[in-house]
N, C-alpha and C positions, 0 to 999 in steps of 0.2 A: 921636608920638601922646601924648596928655594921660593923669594918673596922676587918680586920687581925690585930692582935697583935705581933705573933710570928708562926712559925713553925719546928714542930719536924718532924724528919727525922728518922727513925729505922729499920737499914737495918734487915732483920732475914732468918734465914734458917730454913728448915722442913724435916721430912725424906721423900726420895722419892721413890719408887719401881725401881728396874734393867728394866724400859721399853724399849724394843729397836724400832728403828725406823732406817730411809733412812742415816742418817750418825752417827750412833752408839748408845748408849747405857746411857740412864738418871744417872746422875751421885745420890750418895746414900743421896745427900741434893741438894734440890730446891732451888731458892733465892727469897726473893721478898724484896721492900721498904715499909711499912708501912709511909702515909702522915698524920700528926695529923696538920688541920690548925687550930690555938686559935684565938678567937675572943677578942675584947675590952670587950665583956657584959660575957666573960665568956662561951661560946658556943666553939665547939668543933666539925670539920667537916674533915669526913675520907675520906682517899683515901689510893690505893694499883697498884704498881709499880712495875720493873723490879727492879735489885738490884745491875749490876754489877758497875765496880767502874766510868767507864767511868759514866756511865747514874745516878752514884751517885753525881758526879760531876757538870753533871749538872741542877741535882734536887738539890742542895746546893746553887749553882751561883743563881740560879732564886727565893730559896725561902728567899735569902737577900734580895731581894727587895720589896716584897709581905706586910711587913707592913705599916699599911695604905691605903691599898686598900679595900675599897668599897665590902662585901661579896656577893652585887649583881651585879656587874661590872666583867661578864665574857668575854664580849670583850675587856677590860682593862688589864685584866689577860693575857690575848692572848697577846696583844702588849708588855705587858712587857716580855715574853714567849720569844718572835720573838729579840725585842731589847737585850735580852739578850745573845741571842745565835746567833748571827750574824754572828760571826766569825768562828762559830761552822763546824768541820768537820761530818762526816757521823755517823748515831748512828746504832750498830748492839744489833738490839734485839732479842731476843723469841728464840737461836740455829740457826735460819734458813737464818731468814731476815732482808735485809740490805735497812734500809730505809734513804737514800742520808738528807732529812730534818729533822733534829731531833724534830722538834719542835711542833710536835702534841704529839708524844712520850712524850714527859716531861710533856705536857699541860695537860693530861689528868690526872693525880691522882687528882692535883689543883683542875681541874674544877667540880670530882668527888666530891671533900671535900668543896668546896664552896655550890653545889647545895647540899650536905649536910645540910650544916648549913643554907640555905636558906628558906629547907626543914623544921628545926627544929625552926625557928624564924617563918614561915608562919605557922605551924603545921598540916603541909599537909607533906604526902608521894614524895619521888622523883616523880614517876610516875607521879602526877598532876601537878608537873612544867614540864613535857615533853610533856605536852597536855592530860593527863587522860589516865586511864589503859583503854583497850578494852580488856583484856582479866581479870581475878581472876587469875590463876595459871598460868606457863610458862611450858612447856615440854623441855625436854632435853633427848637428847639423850645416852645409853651406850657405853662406849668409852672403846673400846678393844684396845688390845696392845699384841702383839709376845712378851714375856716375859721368863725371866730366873727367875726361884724358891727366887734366893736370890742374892745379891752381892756377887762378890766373896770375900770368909770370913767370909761372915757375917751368921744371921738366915734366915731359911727358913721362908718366911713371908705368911699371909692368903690364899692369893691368888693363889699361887704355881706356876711353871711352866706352858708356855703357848706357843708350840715351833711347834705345828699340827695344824691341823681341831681337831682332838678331846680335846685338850686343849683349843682352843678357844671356841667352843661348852661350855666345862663346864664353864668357865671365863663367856662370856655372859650369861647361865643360874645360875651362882651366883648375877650377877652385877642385871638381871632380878628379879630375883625372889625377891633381897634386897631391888631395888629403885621399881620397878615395869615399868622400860622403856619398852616405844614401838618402841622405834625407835632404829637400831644400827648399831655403826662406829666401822670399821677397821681398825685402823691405817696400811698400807702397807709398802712397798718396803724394807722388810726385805729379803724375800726368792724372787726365782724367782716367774711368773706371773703366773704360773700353779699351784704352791704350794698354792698362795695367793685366786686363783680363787676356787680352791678348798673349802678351808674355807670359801669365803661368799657362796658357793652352801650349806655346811653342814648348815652353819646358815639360810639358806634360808628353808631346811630341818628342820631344829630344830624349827623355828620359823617361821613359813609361815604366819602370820598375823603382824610380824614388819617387819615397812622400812627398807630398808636395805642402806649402805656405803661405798664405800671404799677410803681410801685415800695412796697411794704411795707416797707421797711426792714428783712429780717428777723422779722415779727413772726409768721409762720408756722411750723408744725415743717412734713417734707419730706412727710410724708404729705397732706396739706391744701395744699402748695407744687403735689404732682403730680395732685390732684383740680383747683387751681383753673386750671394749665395745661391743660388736656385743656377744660375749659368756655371756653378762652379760646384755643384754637387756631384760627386764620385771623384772629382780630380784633386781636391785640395783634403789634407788632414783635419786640418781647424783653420777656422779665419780668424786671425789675432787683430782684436781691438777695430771692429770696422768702423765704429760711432761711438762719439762719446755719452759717458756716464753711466751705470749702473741702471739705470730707466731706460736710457735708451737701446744698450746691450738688449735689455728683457723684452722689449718689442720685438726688436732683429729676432731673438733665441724662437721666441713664440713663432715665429713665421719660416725656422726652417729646420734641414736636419744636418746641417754640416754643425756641427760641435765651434761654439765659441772661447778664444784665448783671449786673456788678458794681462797686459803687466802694467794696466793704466788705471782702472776702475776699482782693479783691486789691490793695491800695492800696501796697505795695512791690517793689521786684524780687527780693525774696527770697522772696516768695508767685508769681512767676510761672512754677519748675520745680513745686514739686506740686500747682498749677491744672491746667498743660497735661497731667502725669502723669496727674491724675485725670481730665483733660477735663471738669473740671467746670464752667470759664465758656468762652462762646462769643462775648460780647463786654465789654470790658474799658471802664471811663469814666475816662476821663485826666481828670488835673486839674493842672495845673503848678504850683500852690500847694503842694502834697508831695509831687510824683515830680519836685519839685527842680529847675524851672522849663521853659525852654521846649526846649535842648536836651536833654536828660535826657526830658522829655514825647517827642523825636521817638526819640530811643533804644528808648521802650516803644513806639513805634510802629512801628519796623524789628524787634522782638521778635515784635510780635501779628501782622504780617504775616509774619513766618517762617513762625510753628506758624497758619496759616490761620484767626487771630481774629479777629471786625470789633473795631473802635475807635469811642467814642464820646466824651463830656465828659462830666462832671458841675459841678456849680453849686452855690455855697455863695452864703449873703446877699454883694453883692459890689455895690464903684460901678466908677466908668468904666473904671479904669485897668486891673485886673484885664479888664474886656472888651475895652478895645483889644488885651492880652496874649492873653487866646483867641482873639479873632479874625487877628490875625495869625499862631498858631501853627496853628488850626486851616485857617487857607490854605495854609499851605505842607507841609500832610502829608496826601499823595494819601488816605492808607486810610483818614481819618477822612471815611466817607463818610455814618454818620446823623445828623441834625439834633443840634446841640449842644443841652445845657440851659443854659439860663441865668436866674436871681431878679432879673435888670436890669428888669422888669416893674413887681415887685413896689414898687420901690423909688422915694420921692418927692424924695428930696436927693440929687444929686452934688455932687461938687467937683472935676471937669474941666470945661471952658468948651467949651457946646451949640454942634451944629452939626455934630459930625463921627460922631458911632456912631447911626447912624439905622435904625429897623427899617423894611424894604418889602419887600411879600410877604412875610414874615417872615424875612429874611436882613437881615444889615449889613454891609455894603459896605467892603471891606478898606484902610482908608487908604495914602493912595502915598505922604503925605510920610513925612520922613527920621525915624526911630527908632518908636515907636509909635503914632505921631500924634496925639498927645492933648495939651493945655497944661492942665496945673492953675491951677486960679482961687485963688488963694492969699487970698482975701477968703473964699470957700467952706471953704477949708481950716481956717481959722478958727475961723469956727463950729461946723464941727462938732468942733474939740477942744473950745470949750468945753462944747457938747452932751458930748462925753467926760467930761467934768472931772465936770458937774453931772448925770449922769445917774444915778453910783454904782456902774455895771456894770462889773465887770472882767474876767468872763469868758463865754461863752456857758452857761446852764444850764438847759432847758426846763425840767427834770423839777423843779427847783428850784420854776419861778416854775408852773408848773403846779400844786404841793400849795399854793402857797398862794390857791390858789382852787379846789380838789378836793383836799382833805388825804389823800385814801386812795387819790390815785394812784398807778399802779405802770407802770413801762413796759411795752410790750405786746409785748417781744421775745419769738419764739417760744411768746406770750400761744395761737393757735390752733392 
């Protein structure tokens, strides 16, 4: 079998929409890393990252040493993952969350691009190196966002303002009517909880046959968390992340019966023995970007179905590559059985070549060719580094780009 030869690194930026959320406001370009790992025979195995400099830093330190290794040696990968970031302080990914061990964060583009290329030498689909699809298509769900028309300065862009119930209303019956979701998320903790409860009742109205969402980000304390579940009991699936911390979850949990999500409290597996102690979260949102890619993502999945948790995904700004990787993990693991989220919507530039991750009825349809099925357009790829180069952005920072258009903004965590 073929060893690593080399690896390319290609930081890129994308435009993003003005989405607001609990500490401000998505700035007008996304970042991500593009991972291309080269094989000896020629093969070519993708992966997709965070982008800032720190985490660029040390996607660089590790992919020195990566040649010559074995492209089916992914616990090999890991220890040189681990040995190389040893000294490593704390890596802050995704705007929100600070995850103390950097080293699933880094593992996972790797391990993305290797079960690529494992993919593409066996000529079987990821899915069948994860144990077999159990499902043909993945659902995902419509990921709403409080929205301003445009940056400030810039065009008004497709989607327009989204700043009510009746903006959101229209927002999810564009996003609906375009993918065909049945399922659909709120992003919260912009306005206060009355403003917010209002909109999932309209969408509850508007759409009385899709699941419903909401996520605040924490911007809740647990008292306000278990008044707005009791007002929201039969309408919503799960309420994602109402309060922060693992103590605070397990109060909220104790005081209602809508099922609690997290992708905040619980985002390590060192957080998943005093969650289940506390029975504080009831469904957990994998994300293989830092629980260290896609086997490591099914590990937390043989976990959450021990201790009898649902499983769901969460979604960061993200292009193709990153959704061929969900989607193929989230096929091949029975328990993720609620609609994924996913920002693929949101997003007007990729750089994998159209044709293959297509939304109908709001599912996409799990590719059968050999590794993740996806071909970079390297003309795409391009671009958007220079978009990188010339953008100026190095790292994600709402609350940043937020004061300098409301200088007395403050994030709205545990704000009610």
């Amino acid at each position: 079998m073929s060893k690593v030869s080399r690896i390319e690194l290609t930081p890129v930026a994308f435009a993003d929409p003005p989405l607001l959320n609990v500490v401000g406001v998505h700035e007008p370009f996304a970042l991500r890393t593009i991972v291309q790992v080269h094989t000896d025979n020629g093969n070519v195995g993708l992966g997709e990252t965070y982008a800032d400099d720190a985490h660029l830093a040390r996607l660089r330190a590790v992919a020195d040493v990566l040649p010559g290794l074995d492209v089916f040696d992914v616990n090999g990968l890991r220890r040189l993952v681990i040995d190389v970031l040893a000294k490593d302080g704390s890596a802050q990914v995704g705007g929100m969350l600070n995850l103390q061990d950097p080293a699933d964060v880094v593992l996972s583009p790797f391990e993305v691009a290797l079960l690529d290329i494992q993919g593409k030498e066996l000529g079987r689909p990821v899915a069948d190196l994860l144990g077999g699809a159990v499902r043909e298509s993945v659902p995902f769900s419509a990921y709403l966002f409080y929205k301003w028309a445009a940056h400030p300065g810039g065009a008004e862009d497709s989607w327009g303002a989204a700043l009510d119930p009746d903006g959101i209303v229209d927002q999810a019956r564009s996003m609906v009517d375009h993918y065909g979701f049945t399922a659909i998320k709120l992003k919260g903790g912009v306005f206060e909880p009355a403003a917010e409860v209002e909109a999932v009742r309209a969408l509850a109205a508007a759409f009385p046959e899709h699941k419903l969402r909401i996520d605040p980000n924490c911007a809740w304390t647990p008292l306000t968390s278990v008044r707005v579940a009791k007002e929201l009991t039969g309408v919503i699936e799960y309420l994602e992340d109402p309060t922060p911390g693992i103590a605070g979850m397990a109060e909220v949990a104790a005081q209602t019966e809508i099922p609690l999500a997290t992708n905040m409290c619980v985002i390590a597996f060192a957080h998943l023995k005093p969650s289940v102690l506390a029975d504080a979260v009831q469904v957990v949102l994998s994300d293989h970007h830092y629980w260290g890619g896609l086997r490591r993502s099914q590990l937390l999945a043989g976990i959450c179905d021990t201790f009898g948790m649902g499983l769901s995904m969460h979604s960061n700004s993200h292009l193709g590559i990153s959704l061929a990787a969900m989607t193929q993990l989230a096929a091949a693991t029975p328990n993720l059985t609620y609609a994924c989220d996913t920002h693929y919507p949101w997003k007007t530039e990729d750089l994998i070549k159209p044709g293959v991750l297509e939304f109908v009825d709001g599912s996409v349809r799990v590719p059968t060719t050999p590794g993740l099925g996806v071909e970079l357009d390297l003309d795409a790829l391009g671009r958007l580094h220079e978009q990188y180069l010339s953008s100026g952005i190095r790292k994600r920072d709402d609350t940043t780009y937020m004061r300098t258009i409301q200088p007395d903004f403050t994030p709205n965590t545990a704000r009610w």
